[in-house]
C-alpha positions as CSV (number, residue, x, y, z in Angstrom):
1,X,0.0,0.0,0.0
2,X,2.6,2.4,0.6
3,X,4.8,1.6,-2.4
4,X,1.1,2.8,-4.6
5,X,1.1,5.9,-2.5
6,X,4.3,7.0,-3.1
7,X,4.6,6.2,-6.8
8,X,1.1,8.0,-6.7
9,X,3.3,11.0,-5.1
10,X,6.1,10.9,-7.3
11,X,3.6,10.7,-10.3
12,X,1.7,14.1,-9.3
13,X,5.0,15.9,-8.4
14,X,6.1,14.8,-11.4
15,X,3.1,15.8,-13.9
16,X,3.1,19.1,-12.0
17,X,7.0,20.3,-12.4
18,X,6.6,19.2,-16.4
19,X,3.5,21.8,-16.4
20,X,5.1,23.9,-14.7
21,X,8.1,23.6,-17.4
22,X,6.0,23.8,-20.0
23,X,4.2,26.7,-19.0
24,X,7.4,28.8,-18.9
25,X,6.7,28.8,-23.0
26,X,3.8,30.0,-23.6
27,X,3.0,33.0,-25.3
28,X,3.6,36.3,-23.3
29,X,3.4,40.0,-25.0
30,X,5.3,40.2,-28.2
31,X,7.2,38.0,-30.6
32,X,10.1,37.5,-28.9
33,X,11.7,36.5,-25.7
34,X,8.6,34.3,-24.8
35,X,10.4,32.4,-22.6
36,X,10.0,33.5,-18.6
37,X,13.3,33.5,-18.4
38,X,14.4,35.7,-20.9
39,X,11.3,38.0,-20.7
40,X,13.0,41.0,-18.9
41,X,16.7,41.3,-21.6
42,X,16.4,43.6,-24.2
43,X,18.8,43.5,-27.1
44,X,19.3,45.2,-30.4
45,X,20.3,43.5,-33.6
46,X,21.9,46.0,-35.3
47,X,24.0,46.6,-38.6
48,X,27.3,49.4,-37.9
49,X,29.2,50.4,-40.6
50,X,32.4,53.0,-38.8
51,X,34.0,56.1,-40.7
52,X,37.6,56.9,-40.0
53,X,39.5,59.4,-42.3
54,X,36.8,59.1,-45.0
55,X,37.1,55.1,-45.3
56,X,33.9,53.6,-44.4
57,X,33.8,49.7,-42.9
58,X,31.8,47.2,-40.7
59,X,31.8,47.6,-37.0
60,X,31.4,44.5,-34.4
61,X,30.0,45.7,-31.6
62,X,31.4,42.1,-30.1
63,X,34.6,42.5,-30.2
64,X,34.9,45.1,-27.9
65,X,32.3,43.6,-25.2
66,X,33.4,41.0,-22.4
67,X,34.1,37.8,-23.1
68,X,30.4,35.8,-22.9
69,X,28.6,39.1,-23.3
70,X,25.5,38.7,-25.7
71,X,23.2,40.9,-24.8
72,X,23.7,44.4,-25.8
73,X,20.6,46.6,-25.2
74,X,20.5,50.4,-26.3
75,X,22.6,52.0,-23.6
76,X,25.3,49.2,-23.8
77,X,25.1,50.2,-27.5
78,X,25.7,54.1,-26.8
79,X,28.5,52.9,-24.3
80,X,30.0,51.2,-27.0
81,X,30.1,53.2,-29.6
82,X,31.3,56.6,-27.3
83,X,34.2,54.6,-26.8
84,X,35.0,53.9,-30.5
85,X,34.7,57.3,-31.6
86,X,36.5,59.6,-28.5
87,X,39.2,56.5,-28.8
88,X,39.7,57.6,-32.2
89,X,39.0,54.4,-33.8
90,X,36.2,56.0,-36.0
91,X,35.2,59.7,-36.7
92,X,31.5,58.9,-36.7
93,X,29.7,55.6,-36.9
94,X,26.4,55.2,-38.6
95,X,23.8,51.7,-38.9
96,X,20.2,50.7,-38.7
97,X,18.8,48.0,-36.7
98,X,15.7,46.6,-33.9
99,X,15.5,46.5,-30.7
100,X,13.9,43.1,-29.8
101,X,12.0,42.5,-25.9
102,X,9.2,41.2,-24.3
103,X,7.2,44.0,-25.3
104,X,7.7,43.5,-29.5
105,X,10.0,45.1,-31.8
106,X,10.8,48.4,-32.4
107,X,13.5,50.1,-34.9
108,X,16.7,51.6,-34.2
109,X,19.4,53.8,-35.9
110,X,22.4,55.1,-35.2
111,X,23.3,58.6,-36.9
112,X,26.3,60.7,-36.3
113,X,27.2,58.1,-33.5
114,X,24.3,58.5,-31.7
115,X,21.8,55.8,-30.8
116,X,17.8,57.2,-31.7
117,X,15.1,54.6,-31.2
C-alpha cells in the first residue's frame, strides 16, 4: 500500500514540475523573448558600418564587449560606440537595426554616432 502511495506522489510531483516547465513557454506580449526566463533582456540586432578618415567599414559591436557578453541593449550600445569614436577608432559611426523585448520590436538607428530609437 505504501509503495502505490508514493509512486502516486512521485507521479503528481512529477506531472506538476513538467507543467510547470511547460508553462514557462507560452505566449507572453510580443514575438520574442517568450520564454519567462528571458522575458526582462532587451537586445538590439543591429548593422554598424564605422567612418575613419573618409574610409567607411563594418563595425562589431562584439569584439569590444566581455568575453560571454551577448546581450547588448540600447545603452550598452551608446557605451560602446562613445568609446570607439573619443578612442579615435572612428570619426563617426552610422547603422540601422531593432530592438527586440518582451514588449515586441521596435527600430533603431544610429546617426552621427548617436543611438535614436
Amino acid at each position: 500500500m505504501t509503495e502505490s502511495v508514493l509512486s502516486a506522489a512521485q507521479l503528481t510531483v512529477t506531472g506538476t514540475l513538467v507543467l510547470w516547465m511547460i508553462s514557462g513557454f507560452t505566449s507572453l506580449p510580443g514575438r520574442w523573448l517568450r520564454w519567462k526566463m528571458f522575458c526582462r533582456a532587451t537586445f538590439t540586432i543591429v548593422t554598424l558600418t564605422g567612418t575613419k578618415n573618409g574610409h567607411t567599414g563594418p563595425v562589431n559591436v562584439y569584439q569590444y564587449l566581455s568575453p560571454g557578453s551577448f546581450l547588448v541593449g540600447p545603452p550598452q550600445l551608446q557605451t560602446v560606440i562613445n568609446h570607439l569614436t573619443t578612442s579615435g577608432l572612428y570619426d563617426r559611426i552610422d547603422g540601422i537595426g531593432r530592438v527586440l523585448s518582451a514588449t515586441g520590436e521596435r527600430p533603431l538607428a544610429v546617426m552621427d554616432s548617436r543611438v535614436v530609437l
